[in-house]
C-alpha positions as CSV (number, residue, x, y, z in Angstrom):
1,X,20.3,-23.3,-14.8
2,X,18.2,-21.4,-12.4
3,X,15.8,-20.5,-14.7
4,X,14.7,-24.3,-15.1
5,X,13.7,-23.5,-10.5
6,X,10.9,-22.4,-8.7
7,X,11.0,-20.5,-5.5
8,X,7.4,-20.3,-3.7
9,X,7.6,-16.6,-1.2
10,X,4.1,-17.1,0.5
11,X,3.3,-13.1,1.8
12,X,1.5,-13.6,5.3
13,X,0.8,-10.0,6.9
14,X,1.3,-7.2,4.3
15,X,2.5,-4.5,6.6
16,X,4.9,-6.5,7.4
17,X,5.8,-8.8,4.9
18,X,4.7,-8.0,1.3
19,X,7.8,-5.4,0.8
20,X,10.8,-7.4,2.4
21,X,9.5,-10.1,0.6
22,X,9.3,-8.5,-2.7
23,X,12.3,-7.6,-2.1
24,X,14.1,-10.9,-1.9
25,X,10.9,-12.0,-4.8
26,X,13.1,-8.9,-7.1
27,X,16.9,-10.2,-6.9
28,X,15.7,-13.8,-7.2
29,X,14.3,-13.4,-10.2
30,X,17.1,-11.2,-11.2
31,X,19.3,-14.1,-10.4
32,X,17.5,-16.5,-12.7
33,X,14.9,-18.0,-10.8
34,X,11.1,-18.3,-10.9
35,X,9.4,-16.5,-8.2
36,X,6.5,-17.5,-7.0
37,X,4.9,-15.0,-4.9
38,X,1.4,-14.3,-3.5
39,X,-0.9,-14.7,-0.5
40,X,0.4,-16.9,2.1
41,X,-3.4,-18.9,1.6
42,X,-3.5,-19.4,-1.8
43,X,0.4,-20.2,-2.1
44,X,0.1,-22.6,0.8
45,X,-3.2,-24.3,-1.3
46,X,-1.9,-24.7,-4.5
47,X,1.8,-25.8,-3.2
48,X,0.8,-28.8,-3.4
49,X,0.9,-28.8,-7.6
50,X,4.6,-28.1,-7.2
51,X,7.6,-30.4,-7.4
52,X,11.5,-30.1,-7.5
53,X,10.6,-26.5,-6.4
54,X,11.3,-24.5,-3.3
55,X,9.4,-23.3,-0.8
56,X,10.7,-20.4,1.5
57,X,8.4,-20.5,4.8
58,X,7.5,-17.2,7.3
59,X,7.2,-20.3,10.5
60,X,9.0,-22.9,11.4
61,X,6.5,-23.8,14.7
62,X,4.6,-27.3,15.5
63,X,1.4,-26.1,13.9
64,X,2.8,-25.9,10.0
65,X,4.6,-30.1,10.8
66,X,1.9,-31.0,8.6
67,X,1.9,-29.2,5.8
68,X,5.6,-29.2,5.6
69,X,5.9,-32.4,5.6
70,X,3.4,-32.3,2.5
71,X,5.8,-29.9,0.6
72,X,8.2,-32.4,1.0
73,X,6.9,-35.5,-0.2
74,X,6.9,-33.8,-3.3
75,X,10.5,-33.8,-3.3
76,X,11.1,-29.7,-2.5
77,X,13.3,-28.1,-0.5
78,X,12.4,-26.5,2.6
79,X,13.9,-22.9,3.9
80,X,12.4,-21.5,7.0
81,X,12.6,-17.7,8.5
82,X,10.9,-17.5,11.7
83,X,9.2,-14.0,11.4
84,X,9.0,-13.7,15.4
85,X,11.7,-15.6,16.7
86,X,13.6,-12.5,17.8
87,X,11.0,-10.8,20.5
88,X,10.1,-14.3,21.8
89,X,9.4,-16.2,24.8
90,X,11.8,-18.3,27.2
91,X,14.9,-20.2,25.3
92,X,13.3,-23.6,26.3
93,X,9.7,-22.3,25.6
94,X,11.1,-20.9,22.3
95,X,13.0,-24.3,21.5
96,X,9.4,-26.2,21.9
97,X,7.3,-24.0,20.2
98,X,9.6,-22.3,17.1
99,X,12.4,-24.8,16.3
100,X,11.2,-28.4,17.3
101,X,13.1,-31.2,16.4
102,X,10.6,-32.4,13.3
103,X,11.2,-29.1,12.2
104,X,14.2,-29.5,12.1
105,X,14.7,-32.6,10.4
106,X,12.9,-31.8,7.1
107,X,13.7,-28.0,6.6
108,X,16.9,-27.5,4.4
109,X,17.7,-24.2,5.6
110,X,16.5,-22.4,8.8
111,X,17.5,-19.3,8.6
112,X,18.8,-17.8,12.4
113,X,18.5,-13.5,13.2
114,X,22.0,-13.4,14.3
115,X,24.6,-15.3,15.8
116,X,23.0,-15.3,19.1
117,X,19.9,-17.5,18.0
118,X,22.2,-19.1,15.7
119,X,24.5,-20.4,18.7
120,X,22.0,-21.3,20.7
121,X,20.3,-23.6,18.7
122,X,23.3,-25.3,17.2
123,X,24.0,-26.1,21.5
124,X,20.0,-27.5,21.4
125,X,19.9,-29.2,18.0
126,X,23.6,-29.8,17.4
127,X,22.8,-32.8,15.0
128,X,21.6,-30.6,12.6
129,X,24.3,-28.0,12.6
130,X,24.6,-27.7,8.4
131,X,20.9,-26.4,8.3
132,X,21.4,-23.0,10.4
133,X,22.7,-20.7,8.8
134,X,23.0,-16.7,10.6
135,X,21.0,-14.2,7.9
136,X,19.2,-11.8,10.1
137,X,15.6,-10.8,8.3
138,X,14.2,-9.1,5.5
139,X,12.6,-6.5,7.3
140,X,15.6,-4.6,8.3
141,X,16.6,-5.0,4.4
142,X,13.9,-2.5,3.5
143,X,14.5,0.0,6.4
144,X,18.5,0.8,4.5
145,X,19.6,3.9,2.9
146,X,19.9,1.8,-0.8
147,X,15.8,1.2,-0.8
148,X,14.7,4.1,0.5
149,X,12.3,4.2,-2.3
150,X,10.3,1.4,-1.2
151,X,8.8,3.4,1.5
152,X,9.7,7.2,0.4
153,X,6.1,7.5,-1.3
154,X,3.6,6.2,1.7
155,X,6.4,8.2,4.8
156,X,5.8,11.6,2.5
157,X,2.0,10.7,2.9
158,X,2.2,10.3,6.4
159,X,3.8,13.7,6.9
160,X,1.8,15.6,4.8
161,X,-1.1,14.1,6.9
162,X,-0.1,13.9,10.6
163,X,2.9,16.5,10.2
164,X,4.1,16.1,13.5
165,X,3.7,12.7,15.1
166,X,4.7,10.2,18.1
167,X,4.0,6.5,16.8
168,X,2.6,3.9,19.5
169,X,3.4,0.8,18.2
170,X,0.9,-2.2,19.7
171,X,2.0,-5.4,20.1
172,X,-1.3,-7.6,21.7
173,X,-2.1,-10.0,19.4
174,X,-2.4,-13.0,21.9
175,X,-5.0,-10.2,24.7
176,X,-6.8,-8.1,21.9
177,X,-6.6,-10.5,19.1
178,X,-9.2,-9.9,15.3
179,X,-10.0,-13.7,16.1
180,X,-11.0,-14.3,19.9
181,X,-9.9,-17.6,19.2
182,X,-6.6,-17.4,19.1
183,X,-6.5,-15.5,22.5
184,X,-7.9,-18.8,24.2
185,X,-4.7,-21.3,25.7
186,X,-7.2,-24.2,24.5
187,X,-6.7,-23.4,20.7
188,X,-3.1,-23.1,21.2
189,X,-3.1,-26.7,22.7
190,X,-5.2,-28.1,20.6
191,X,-2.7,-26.7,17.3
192,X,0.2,-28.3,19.6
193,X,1.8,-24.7,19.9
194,X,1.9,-25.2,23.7
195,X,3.3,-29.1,24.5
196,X,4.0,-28.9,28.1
197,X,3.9,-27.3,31.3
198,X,6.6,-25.7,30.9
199,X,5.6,-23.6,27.8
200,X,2.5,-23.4,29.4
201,X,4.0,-21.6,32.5
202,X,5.8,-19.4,30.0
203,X,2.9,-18.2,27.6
204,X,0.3,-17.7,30.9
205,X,2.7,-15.1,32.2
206,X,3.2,-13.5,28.9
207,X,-0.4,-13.3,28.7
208,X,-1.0,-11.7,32.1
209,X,1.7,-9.2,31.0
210,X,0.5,-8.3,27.9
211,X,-2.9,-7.7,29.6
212,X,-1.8,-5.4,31.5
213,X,0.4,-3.4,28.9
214,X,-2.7,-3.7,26.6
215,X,-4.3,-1.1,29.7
216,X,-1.7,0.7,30.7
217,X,-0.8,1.3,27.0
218,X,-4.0,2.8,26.6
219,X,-3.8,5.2,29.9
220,X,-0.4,6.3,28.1
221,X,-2.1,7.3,25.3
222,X,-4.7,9.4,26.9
223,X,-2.0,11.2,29.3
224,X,0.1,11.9,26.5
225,X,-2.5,13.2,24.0
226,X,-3.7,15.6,26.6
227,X,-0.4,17.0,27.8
228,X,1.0,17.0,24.1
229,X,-2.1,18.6,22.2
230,X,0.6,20.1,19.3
231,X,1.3,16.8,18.1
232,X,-0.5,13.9,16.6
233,X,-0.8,10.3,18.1
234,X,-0.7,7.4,15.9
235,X,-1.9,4.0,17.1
236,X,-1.0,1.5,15.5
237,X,-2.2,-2.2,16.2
238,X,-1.0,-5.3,15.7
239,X,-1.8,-6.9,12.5
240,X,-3.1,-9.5,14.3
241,X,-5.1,-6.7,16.4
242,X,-8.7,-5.8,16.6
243,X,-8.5,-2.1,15.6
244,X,-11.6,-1.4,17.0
245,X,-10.7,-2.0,20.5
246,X,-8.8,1.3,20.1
247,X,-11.7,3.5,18.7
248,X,-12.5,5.3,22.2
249,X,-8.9,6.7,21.9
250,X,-9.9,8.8,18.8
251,X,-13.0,10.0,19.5
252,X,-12.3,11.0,22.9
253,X,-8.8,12.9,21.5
254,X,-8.7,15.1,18.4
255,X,-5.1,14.2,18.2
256,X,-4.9,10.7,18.5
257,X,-5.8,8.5,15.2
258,X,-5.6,5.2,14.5
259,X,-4.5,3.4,11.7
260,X,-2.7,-0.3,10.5
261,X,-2.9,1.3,6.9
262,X,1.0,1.6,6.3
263,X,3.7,-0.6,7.2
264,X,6.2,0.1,10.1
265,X,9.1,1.0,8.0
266,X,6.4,3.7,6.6
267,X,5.5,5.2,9.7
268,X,8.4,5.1,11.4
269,X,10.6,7.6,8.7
270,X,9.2,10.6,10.3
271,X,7.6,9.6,13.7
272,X,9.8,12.0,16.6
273,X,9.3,9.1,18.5
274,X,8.3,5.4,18.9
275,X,6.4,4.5,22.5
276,X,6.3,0.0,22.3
277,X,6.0,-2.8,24.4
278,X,8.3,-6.1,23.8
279,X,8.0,-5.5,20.6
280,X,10.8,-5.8,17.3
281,X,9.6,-2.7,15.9
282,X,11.5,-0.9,18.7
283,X,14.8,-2.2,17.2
284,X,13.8,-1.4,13.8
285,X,13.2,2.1,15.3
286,X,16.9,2.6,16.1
287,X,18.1,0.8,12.9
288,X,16.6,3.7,11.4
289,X,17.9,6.7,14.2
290,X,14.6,6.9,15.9
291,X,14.4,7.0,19.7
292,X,12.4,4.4,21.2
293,X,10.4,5.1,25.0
294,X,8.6,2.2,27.3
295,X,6.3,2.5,30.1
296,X,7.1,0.9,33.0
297,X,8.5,-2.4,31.0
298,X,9.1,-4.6,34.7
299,X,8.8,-8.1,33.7
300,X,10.5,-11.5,34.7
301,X,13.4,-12.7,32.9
302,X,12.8,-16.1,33.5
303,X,10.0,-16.0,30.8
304,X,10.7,-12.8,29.0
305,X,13.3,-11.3,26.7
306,X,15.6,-7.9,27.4
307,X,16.3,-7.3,23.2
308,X,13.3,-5.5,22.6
309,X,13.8,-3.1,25.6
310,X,17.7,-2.4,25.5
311,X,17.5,0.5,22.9
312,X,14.4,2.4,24.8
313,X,14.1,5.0,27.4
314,X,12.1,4.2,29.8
315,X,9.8,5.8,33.0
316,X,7.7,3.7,35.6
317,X,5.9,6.0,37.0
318,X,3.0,8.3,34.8
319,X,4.6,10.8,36.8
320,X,7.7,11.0,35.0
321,X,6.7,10.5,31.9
322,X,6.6,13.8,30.1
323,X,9.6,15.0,31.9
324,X,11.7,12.0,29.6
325,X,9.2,12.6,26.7
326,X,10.4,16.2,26.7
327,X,13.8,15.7,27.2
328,X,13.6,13.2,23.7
329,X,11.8,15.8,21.9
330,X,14.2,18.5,22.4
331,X,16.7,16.2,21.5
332,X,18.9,16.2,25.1
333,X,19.1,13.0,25.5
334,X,19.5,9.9,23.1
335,X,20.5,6.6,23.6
336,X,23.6,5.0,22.2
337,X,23.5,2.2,19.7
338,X,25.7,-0.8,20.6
339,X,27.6,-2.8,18.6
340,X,26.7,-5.8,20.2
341,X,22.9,-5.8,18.7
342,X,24.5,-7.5,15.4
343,X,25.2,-10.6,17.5
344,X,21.0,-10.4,17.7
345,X,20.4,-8.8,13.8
346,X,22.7,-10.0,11.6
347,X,21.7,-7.3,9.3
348,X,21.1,-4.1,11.8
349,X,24.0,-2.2,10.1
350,X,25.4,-3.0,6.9
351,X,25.0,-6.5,5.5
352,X,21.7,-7.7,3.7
353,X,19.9,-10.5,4.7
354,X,18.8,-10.8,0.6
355,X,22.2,-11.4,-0.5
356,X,22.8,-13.9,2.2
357,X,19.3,-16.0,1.3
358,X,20.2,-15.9,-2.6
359,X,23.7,-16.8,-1.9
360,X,22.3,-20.2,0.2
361,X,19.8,-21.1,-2.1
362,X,22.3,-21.5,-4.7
363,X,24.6,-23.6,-2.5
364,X,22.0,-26.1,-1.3
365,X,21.2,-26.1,-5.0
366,X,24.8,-26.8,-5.8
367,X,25.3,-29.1,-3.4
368,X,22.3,-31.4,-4.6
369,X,23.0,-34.1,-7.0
370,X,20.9,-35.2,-9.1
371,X,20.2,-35.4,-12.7
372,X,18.8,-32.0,-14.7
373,X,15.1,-34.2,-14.6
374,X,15.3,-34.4,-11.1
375,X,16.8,-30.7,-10.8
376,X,14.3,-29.1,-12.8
377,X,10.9,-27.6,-10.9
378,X,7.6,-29.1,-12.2
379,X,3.9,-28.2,-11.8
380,X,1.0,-31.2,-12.0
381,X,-1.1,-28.8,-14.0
382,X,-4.3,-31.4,-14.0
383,X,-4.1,-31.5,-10.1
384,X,-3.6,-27.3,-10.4
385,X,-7.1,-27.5,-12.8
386,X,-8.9,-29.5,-10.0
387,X,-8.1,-27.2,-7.4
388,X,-8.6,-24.2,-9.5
389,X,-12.1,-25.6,-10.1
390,X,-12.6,-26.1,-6.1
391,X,-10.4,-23.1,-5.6
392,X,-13.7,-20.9,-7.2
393,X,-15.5,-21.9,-4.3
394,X,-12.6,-21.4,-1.7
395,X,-13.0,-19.1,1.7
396,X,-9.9,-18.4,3.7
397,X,-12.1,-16.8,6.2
398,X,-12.1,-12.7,7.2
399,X,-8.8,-13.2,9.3
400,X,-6.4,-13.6,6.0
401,X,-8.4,-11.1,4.4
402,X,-7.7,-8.6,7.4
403,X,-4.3,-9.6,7.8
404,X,-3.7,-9.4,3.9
405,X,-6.5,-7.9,1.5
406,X,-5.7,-8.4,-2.3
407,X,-2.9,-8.5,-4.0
408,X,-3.7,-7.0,-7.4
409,X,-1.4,-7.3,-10.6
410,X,-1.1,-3.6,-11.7
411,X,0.0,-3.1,-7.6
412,X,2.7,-5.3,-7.9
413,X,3.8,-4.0,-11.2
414,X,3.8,-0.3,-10.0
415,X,6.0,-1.7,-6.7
416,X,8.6,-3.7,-8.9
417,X,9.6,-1.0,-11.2
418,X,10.4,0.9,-8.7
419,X,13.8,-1.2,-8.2
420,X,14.3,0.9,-11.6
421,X,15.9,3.3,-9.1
422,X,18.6,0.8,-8.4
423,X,22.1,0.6,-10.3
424,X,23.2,-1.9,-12.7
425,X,19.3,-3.3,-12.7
426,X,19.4,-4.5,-16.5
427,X,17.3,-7.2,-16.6
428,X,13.5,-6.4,-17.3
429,X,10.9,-8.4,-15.3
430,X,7.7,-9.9,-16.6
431,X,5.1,-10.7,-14.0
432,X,2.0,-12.9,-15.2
433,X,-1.0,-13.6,-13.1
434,X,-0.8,-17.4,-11.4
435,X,-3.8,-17.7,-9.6
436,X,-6.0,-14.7,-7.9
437,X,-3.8,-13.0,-5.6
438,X,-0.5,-15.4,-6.9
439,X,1.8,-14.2,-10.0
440,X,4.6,-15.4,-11.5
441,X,7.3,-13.0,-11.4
442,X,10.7,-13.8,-14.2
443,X,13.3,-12.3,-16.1
C-alpha cells in the first residue's frame, strides 16, 4: 500500500540536515514508501506537481503560510519539525513566531522535541491537541551508537588533521549573517516573522546579546589559542554565518582554523571540548559524552532560554578561564547528565525520533478514508515539463548554494549503502535522478 505514497524530505542546511534526513529518507523507503529527497529549493519549486503526497517540512513559522497552504490545496498532507524550536526565544515570542495558529490549522502532524514543548503548546493551542505529537529530532538520531557509521569516515578525517582539538561552535546567524539582510529587523517584519511588540521586544534583546557574544566569542578564541598553543582551535560558524568574518582568527594564530566543511555530529566525535553560546549543539555535545564550557552566558530569562546552558561549565571572568579549561582537560571535573533533559529531547538517550515519524505517518495514513484513487500519490507531469523548462533558467541565489552546494547522485549513493552496515537491512534501494539536486529514492 505504501508503495502507491510519496513523502517529499526537502534538505535545507547540509551540515545539519542532509544526514538526519537521509536517515529518516533510508527507513522510509524501507518501509514502502517513495522518498522524495533533495534541496529544500528545488523540492519546495517543484512541490507544487505533487498530489495525494506528503510533504515533511524543516519550519513551521509565519513566513512558509503561503506556501503551505499551496501544498495543501493539492490535497497533501502536511508534517512539520521545527529545526530550532528547542534553543529559542520567549514562550509567547516562540508561540507567534514558530507555531501560529494558521500553522496550526493546516499541518497534520507537528512534531514537538519533547514533552516539554509538547505540553506547552497543547495549554496554547489546545484545539488542536491530535496534531502534536512528542518525537524529539533527527539530529540526535545520527549522533547514537547504532549509526556510528554515518559520521565514522569525516571524525577519522578530522583527527588525522587537527589531532588534538577544542571545537568553538558559533551560533550568530541573526549579527554575522552570509546575507546582511536577514540581520536587518525590517526584513523580518516585512516576512511577518516579527507581528508585535512583543516579539519585537524579545528578538532586539537577543540581538544585542548575540552582538556581544559574537565579540566576546572572538576575544575567547584569541586568549585561548595563545595560552593553549598544543592544541588546535576549530571555529566553526553558523551555517547561516559569514565565514569570513572569522578570517583574522587564523591568520593571526597558527593554531586556530576555521572551517563549516563537516557537520556537528563530525566534529564533535573527537573534539576534548566544545566552547558555545545558546546554542543546541551544546546538548548534542553531552548526548555524545563531550563536556561543554560558556563564557560568561548572563542573560535575562524573560526573553532567553536556560536548555542550552544547563549541561556547560561556565566562567565570567577571562580571568578564570583557563583555570576551568584545565581542570576539563585533565578530566577533574565533569558535569552530570540529568535525566530530566528527555522531558526537552525526547530522543537524548535511547528512543529514535525515526521510528516515531514512520510510525505517525502510517497512522495519519490509516486513519484517512478515502478511496485507493484518492489514497494514491500523483505527479502532473505536464505542469513538471513547464517548470522543468523554466526550471533551466532558475537562480536560487548564492545563500542556498552556501547553505547547501549540490547534491550529486553517485554522493547519495555512496551515503545510502552505507546503512549496509545495519542488521536485517534486506531490501535493496534504487535511487533515480528527479530533477538536479532531487532523486527518487525506493525499494
Amino acid at each position: 500500500m505504501y508503495n502507491k505514497k510519496i513523502v517529499l524530505i526537502p534538505c535545507e542546511v547540509k551540515s545539519r540536515d542532509y544526514k538526519p534526513r537521509l536517515l529518516l529518507s533510508f527507513f522510509l523507503a524501507q518501509a514502502g514508501f517513495r522518498v522524495i529527497f533533495g534541496r529544500k529549493a528545488e523540492v519546495e519549486y517543484f512541490a507544487r506537481c505533487f498530489s495525494n503526497s506528503i510533504y515533511i517540512g524543516l519550519h513551521s513559522t509565519n513566513t512558509y503560510i503561503n506556501f503551505y497552504e499551496k501544498i495543501k490545496s493539492n490535497n497533501n498532507n502536511l508534517i512539520l519539525f521545527d529545526e530550532e524550536g528547542l534553543v529559542t526565544l520567549s514562550k509567547n515570542t516562540y508561540l507567534k513566531t514558530k507555531f501560529p495558529k494558521r500553522i496550526a490549522e493546516i499541518c497534520d502532524i507537528f512534531f514537538c522535541w519533547g514533552e516539554k514543548s509538547y505540553k506547552f503548546l497543547l495549554k496554547k493551542r489546545s484545539s488542536y491537541k491530535s496534531k502534536l505529537i512528542i518525537a524529539g529530532n533527527l539530529r540526535f538520531d545520527i549522533i547514537k551508537k547504532k549509526f556510528n557509521f554515518l559520521n565514522k569516515k569525516n571524525s577519522d578525517i578530522i583527527k588525522k588533521k587537527y589531532k588534538s582539538y577544542i571545537l568553538v561552535s558559533c551560533s550568530f546567524g541573526n549579527v554575522n549573517h552570509f546575507d546582511k539582510k536577514y540581520e536587518k529587523i525590517s526584513f523580518l517584519k516585512n516576512n511577518k516573522y516579527l507581528i508585535d511588540k512583543e516579539s519585537l521586544i524579545n528578538y532586539k534583546y537577543y540581538y544585542e546579546y548575540n552582538k556581544s557574544k559574537f565579540i566576546e566569542n572572538k576575544k575567547l578564541i584569541k586568549f585561548l589559542a595563545a595560552e593553549y598553543k598544543n592544541i588546535n582551535f576549530i571555529v566553526r560558524p553558523h551555517p547561516s554565518e559569514k565565514i569570513e568574518s572569522y578570517n583574522d582568527l587564523k591568520k593571526k594564530y597558527s593554531n586556530v582554523y576555521v572551517s563549516k566543511e563537516f557537520s556537528i555530529a563530525e566534529c564533535l566525535k573527537w573534539a576534548k571540548l566544545n566552547i558555545h553560546y545558546y546554542c543546541t549543539t551544546s546538548l548534542e555535545a553531552s548526548a555524545i559524552g563531550i563536556e561543554n564550557f560558556t563564557f560568561n552566558p548572563k542573560y535575562n530569562q524573560k526573553y532567553l532560554h536556560r536548555i542550552p546552558y544547563i549541561f556547560s561549565h561556565k566562567a565570567v571572568k577571562l580571568s578564570d578561564v583557563k583555570k576551568s579549561i584545565d581542570k576539563i582537560l585533565k578530566k577533574k571535573t565533569k558535569i552530570k547528565k540529568n535525566k530530566v533533559i528527555e522531558k526537552y529531547i525526547y530522543n537524548f538517550y535511547s528512543k529514535y525520533t525515526y521510528l516515531k515519524v514512520i510510525n505517525e505517518i502510517k497512522k495519519l495514513l490509516n486513519n484517512t478514508k478515502s478511496s485507493m484513487s484518492n489514497f494514491e500519490s500523483r505527479i502532473n507531469f505536464s505542469q513538471m515539463k513547464i517548470l522543468g523548462i523554466k526550471f533551466l533558467f532558475k537562480r536560487f541565489g548564492s545563500y542556498t548554494d552556501y547553505k547547501t552546494p549540490e547534491i550529486t547522485h553517485s554522493q547519495l549513493k555512496k551515503d545510502l549503502l552505507k546503512f549496509k552496515k545495519l542488521k536485517n537491512i534486506k531490501k535493496e534501494i534504487k535511487i533515480s535522478k528527479f530533477q538536479k539536486n532531487i532523486f527518487e529514492i525506493t525499494i
